[in-house]
N, C-alpha and C positions, 0 to 999 in steps of 0.2 A: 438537453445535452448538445454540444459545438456539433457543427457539420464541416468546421475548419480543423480538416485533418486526411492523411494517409491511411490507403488498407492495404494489407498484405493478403491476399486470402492463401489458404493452406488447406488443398486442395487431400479428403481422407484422412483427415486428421483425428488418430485415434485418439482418445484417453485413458489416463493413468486407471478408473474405474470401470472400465467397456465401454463401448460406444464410443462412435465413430460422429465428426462435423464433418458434414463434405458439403460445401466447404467452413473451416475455420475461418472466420475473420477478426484480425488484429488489426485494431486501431491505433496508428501513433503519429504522433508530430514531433520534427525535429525544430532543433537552432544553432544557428552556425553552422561551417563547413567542416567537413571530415577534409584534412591535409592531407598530403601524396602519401605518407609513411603509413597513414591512418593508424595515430597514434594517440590522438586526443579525443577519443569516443566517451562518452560518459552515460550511463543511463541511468536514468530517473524513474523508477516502475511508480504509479499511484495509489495512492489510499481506498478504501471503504468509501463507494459513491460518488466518488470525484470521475474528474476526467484528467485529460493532459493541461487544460488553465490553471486545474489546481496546483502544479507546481512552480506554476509560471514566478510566483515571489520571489523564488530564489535563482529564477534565472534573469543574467540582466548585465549591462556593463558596467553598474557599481555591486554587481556582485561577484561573489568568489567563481561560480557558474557562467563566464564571461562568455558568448557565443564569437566573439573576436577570437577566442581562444582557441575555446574548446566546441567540441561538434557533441549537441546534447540530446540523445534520443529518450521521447517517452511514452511507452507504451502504456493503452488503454489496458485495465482488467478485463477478464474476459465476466460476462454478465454485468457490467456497470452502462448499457445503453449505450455504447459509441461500438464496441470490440462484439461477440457474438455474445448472444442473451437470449433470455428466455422471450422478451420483447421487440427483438427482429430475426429471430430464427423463423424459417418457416416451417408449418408441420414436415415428418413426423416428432420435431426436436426441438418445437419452441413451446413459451410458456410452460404450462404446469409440468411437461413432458423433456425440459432443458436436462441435459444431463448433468450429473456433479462432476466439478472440477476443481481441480486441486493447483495449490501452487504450483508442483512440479509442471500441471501443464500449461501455466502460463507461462514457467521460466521454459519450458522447451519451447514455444512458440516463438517466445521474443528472443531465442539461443538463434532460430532460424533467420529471423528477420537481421539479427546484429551479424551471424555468419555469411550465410548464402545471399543476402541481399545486399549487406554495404561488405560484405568482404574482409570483416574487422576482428583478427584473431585475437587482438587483448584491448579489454576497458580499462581505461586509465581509474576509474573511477565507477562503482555501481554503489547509487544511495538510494533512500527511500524513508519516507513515513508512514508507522501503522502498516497497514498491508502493502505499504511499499517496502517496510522495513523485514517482513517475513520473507518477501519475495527476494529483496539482498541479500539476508543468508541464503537463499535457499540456492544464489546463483556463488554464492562464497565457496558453500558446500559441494554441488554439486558440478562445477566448472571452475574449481579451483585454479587452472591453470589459464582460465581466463580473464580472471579478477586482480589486477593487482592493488585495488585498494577498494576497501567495501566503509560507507559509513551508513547503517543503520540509526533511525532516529524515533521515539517513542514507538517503537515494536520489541521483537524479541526472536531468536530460534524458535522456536517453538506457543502453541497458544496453550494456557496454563490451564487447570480445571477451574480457577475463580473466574478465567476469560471467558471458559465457555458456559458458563452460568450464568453472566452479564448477555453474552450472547442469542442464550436457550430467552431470556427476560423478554429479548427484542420481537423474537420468532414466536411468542406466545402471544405478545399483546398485538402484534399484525394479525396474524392469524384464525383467531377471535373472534375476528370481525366478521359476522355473519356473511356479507356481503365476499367473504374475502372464497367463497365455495370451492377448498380444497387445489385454490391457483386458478379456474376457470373462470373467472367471471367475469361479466361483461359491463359490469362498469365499476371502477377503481374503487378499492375497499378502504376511501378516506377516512373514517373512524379509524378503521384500523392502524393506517398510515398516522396518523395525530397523536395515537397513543404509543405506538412504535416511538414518535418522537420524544414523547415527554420522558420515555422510560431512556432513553439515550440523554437527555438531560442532565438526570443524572448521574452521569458517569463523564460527559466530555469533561466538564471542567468539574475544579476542585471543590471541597466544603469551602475555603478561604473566598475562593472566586465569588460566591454567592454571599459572602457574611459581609464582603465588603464591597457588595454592590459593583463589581465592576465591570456588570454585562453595559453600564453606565457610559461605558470608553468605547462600545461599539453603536452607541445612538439608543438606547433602548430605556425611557427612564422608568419601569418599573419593572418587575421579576416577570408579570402576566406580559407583558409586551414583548421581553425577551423570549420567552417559551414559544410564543405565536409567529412573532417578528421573525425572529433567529434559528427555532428549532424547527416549527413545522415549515417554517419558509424553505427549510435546507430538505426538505421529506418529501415533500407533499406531492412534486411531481417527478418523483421516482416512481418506476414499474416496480409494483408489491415484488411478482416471481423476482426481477433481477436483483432486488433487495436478499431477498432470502436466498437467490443463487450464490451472491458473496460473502454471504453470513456460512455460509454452508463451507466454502474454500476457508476462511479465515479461521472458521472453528476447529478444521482438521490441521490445518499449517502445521508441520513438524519437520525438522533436518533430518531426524536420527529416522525416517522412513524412505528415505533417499536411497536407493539400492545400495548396498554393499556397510551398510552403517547397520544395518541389524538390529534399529533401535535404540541403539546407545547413543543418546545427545554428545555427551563426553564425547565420546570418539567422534560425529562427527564436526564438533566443532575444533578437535585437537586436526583436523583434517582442513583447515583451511588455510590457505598462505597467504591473501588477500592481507595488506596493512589497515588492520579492522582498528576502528573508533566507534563503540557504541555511546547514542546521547541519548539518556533515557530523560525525563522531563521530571521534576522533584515532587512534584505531588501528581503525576500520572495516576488513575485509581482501578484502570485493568492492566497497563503494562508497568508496571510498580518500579522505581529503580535498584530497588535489592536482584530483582531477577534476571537486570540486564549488565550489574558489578556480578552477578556469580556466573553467569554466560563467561563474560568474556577475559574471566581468570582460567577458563578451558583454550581458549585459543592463543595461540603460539602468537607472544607479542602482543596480546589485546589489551584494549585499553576502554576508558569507561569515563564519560566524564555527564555528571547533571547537569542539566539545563537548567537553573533557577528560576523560582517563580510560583505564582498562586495559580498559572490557567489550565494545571492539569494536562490531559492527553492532549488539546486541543493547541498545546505551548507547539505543537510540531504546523500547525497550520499558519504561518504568518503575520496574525494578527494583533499579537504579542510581541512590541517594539523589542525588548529586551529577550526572548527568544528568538528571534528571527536573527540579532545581532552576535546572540550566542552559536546558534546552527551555521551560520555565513562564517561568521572566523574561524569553526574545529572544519567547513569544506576547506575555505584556502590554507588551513593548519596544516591538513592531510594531501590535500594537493600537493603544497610544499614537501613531500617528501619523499626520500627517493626509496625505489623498493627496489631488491633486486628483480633481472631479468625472469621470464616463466622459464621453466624447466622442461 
């Protein structure tokens, strides 16, 4: 994981489930400047295992994400190795012992860092992939008067029961692994790590993606070389606990538990005033685009449009010319638009 980055620590930092970080620490990196009006904030919360480089493709001066422009902050997950984790907490609260954390408290963390630290009452813009995109709504839903444009991208409101199925998949085949002694162990439960990745395999990208060979276009010329090359290369030295710490946030992710929504999804997504554009990816195969067209016929003005293409969930990571060009044009789409004032 980068050591090129910012910490905020958050010093008693209770959570959503008990228990207390003293201290929290959130990892994040900006680009660009925040202007005098501090009017051009934009943030980029991150996916499933990544860090703040992983969003870096979409930020850039030939992109809609211009740091000339706009001032873009992005915050680490909490358990993904840079932010607090099971892997640099120190007793009584790290490894097997990390507590669960839920979206809500990473958007209240990074609520502190965008308020109290750069002073910035509204985000021109809040986007995100996959568990960046849970974490969008969650900051749509839950500081509505902060957001005035949210664009979620192969995520969802909510994580569905087929998500946490694919999820429960991941957490059985890590786990397994003898080696892996209930999060204690003292040296990395690789088996377990390699099979965790095959089983993710199958789900980043599509049946299409595979039938026409076109792990092919990322250097990889046979299927066994991509699973090795590709999939456990992207695993292998991750910390198992922080693995299973953001399987753990990702599987609970829900709007409708957000205080004052009572569990009605509906209601809270009829509760957001953010100029929302969900891009869900055409053959995604845990965040499907039927769930992210019925999301955002609840929300006031929402709108929905697929990403085309065979690469599945994985269409949200860059590496897909023709999605990366689709995500780029619906940011400066939404950019371009005017919302009214917060209320």
């Amino acid at each position: 994981m980068s050591t090129d980055h910012e910490i905020l620590e958050l010093p008693g930092f209770a959570l959503e489930n008990g228990g207390t970080l003293q201290p929290a620490r959130l990892a994040y990196q900006t680009y660009g400047r925040l202007n005098s009006s501090k009017t051009n904030a934009v943030l980029f919360p991150i996916w499933f295992a990544g860090d703040h480089h992983s969003n870096e493709w979409l930020i850039g001066e030939d992109r809609a994400l211009d740091p000339r422009e706009y001032f873009i902050i992005v915050p680490n997950l909490f358990g993904n190795g840079v932010s607090s984790s099971p892997s640099n907490t120190p007793p009584p609260h790290g490894a097997a012992d990390f507590p669960a954390i839920t979206i809500r408290d990473n958007v209240r963390a990074q609520h502190v860092l965008v308020t109290a630290h750069f002073g910035i009452e509204r985000l021109a813009l809040v986007l995100g992939c996959s568990m960046g995109a849970l974490q969008t709504y969650q900051w749509a839903v839950g500081h509505p008067e902060m957001v005035a444009r949210a664009l979620p991208f192969c995520g969802a409101p909510e994580t569905s029961p087929h998500n946490v199925v694919f999820l429960e998949s991941l957490r059985a085949a890590l786990t397994l692994d003898a080696a892996y002694q209930g999060g204690r162990y003292t040296a990395p439960p690789l088996a377990g790590i390699r099979a965790f990745s095959r089983v993710y395999a199958g789900w980043g990208f599509s049946q299409a993606f595979y039938w026409e060979e076109t792990y092919r276009q990322l250097g990889f010329p046979t299927l066994q070389d991509f699973l090795t090359g590709f999939w456990e290369a992207n695993f292998i030295d991750q910390d198992a606990n922080d693995l299973l710490a953001m399987l753990w946030t990702w599987q609970h992710a829900d709007v409708s538990a957000t205080p004052g929504m009572e569990g009605d999804i509906k209601r809270a997504l009829g509760s957001i005033t953010a100029k929302t554009l969900a891009l869900p990816a055409e053959k995604d195969l845990y965040f499907p685009p039927e769930d992210e067209i019925r999301a955002a016929q609840y929300i006031p003005g929402g709108e929905a449009r697929v990403i085309p293409g065979i690469w599945g969930h994985l269409t949200g990571g860059g590496a897909d010319p023709t999605g990366a060009a689709f995500i780029d044009a619906a940011v400066r789409d939404l950019l371009a638009t005017e919302v009214a004032d917060a209320k």
